[in-house]
C-alpha positions in Angstrom: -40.8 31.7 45.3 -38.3 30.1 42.9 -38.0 26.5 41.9 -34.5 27.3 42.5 -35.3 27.1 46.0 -37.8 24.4 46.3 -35.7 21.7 44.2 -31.9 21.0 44.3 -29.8 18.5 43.5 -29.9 15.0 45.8 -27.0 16.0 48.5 -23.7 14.6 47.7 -24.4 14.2 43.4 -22.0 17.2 42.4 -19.3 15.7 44.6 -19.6 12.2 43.4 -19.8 13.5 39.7 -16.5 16.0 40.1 -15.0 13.1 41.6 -15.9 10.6 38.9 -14.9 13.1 36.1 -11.3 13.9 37.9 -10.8 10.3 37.2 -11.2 10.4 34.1 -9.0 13.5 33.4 -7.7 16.6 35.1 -10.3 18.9 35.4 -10.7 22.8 36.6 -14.1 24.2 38.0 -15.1 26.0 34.8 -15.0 22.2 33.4 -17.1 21.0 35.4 -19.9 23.4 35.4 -20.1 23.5 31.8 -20.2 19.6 31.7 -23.4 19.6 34.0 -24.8 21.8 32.3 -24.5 20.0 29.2 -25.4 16.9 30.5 -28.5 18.3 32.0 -29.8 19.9 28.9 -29.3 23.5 30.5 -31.2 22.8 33.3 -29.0 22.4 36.1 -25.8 24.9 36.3 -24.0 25.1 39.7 -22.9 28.4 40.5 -19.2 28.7 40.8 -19.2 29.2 44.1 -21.0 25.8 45.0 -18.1 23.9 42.7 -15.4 25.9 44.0 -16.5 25.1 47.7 -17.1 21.7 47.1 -13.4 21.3 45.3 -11.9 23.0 48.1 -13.8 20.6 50.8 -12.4 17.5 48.4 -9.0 18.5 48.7 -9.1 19.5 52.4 -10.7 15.3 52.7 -7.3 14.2 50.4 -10.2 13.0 47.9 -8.6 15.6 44.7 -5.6 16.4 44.3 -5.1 20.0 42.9 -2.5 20.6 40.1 -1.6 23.9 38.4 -1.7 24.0 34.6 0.7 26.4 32.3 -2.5 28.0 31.3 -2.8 31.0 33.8 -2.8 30.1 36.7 -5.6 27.5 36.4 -6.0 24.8 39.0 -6.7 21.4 38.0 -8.1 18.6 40.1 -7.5 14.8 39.5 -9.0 12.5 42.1 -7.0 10.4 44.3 -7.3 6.7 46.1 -9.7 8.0 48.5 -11.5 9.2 45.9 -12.0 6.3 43.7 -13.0 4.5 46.8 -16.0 6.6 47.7 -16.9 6.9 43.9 -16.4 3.0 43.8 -19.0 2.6 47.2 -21.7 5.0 46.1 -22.1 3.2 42.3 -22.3 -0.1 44.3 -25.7 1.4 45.3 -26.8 2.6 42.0 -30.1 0.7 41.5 -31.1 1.9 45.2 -30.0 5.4 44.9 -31.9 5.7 41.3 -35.0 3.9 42.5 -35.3 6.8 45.6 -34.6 9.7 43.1 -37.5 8.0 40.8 -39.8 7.7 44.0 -39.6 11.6 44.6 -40.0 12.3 41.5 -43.0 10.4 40.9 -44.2 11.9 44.0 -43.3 15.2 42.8 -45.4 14.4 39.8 -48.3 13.3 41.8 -48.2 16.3 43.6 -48.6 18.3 40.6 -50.7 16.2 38.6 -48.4 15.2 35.7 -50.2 11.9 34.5 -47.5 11.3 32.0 -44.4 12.0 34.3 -46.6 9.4 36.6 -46.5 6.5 33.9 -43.2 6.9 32.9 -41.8 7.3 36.4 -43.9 4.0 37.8 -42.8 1.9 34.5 -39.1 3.1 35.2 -39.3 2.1 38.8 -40.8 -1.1 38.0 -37.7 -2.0 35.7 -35.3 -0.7 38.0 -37.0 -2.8 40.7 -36.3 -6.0 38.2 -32.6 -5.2 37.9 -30.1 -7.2 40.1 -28.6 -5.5 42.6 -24.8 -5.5 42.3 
């Protein structure tokens, strides 16, 4: 078995984060990719064919808007109304979405006895659990 197939990412993230960086800038697949990966030290890299699919299903929902570029033929994607709606509703949970993602994971860290993942996780939780919801 690989960890590849025991974790993935919480369902909906890469949508939400394409979205929020196609309004920000026009952006093609390959951009994207290589962004998560940055931003997640190397650890998480979606395969093209997860981004492409999930470019293709924000287009068919009007949530992108695909452009073509003078470079070769490469598509684009800037997000539209609809878009920035849905990104605008799923920050207004923020605190609650990032206090269930710190649950798992301290129960992920429970589960395999990480005592430091543990007190980081719980004193994380406990500030996040102090923060206002918006």
């Amino acid at each position: 078995m690989k960890s590849s197939e025991l974790v993935s990412a919480p369902r909906g993230l890469l949508k939400m984060f394409i979205i929020d960086m196609a309004s920000k800038y026009p952006v093609s697949g390959n951009e994207i990719s290589e962004r998560v990966s940055s931003l997640s030290n190397g650890v998480w890299k979606p395969s093209p064919g997860s981004i492409y699919y999930i470019l293709k299903e924000l287009v068919s929902k009007r949530r992108l808007s695909g452009i073509y570029t003078p470079d070769k033929g490469v598509k684009k994607y800037v997000a539209t109304e609809k878009g920035l709606n849905e990104l605008s509703l799923f920050k207004s949970f923020g605190v609650e979405i990032l206090l269930k993602q710190a649950a798992f994971l301290a129960l992920t860290s429970r589960l395999v006895q990480n005592e430091e993942a543990i007190e980081v996780l719980n004193d994380y939780i406990s500030k996040l659990q102090k923060k206002p919801k918006l």
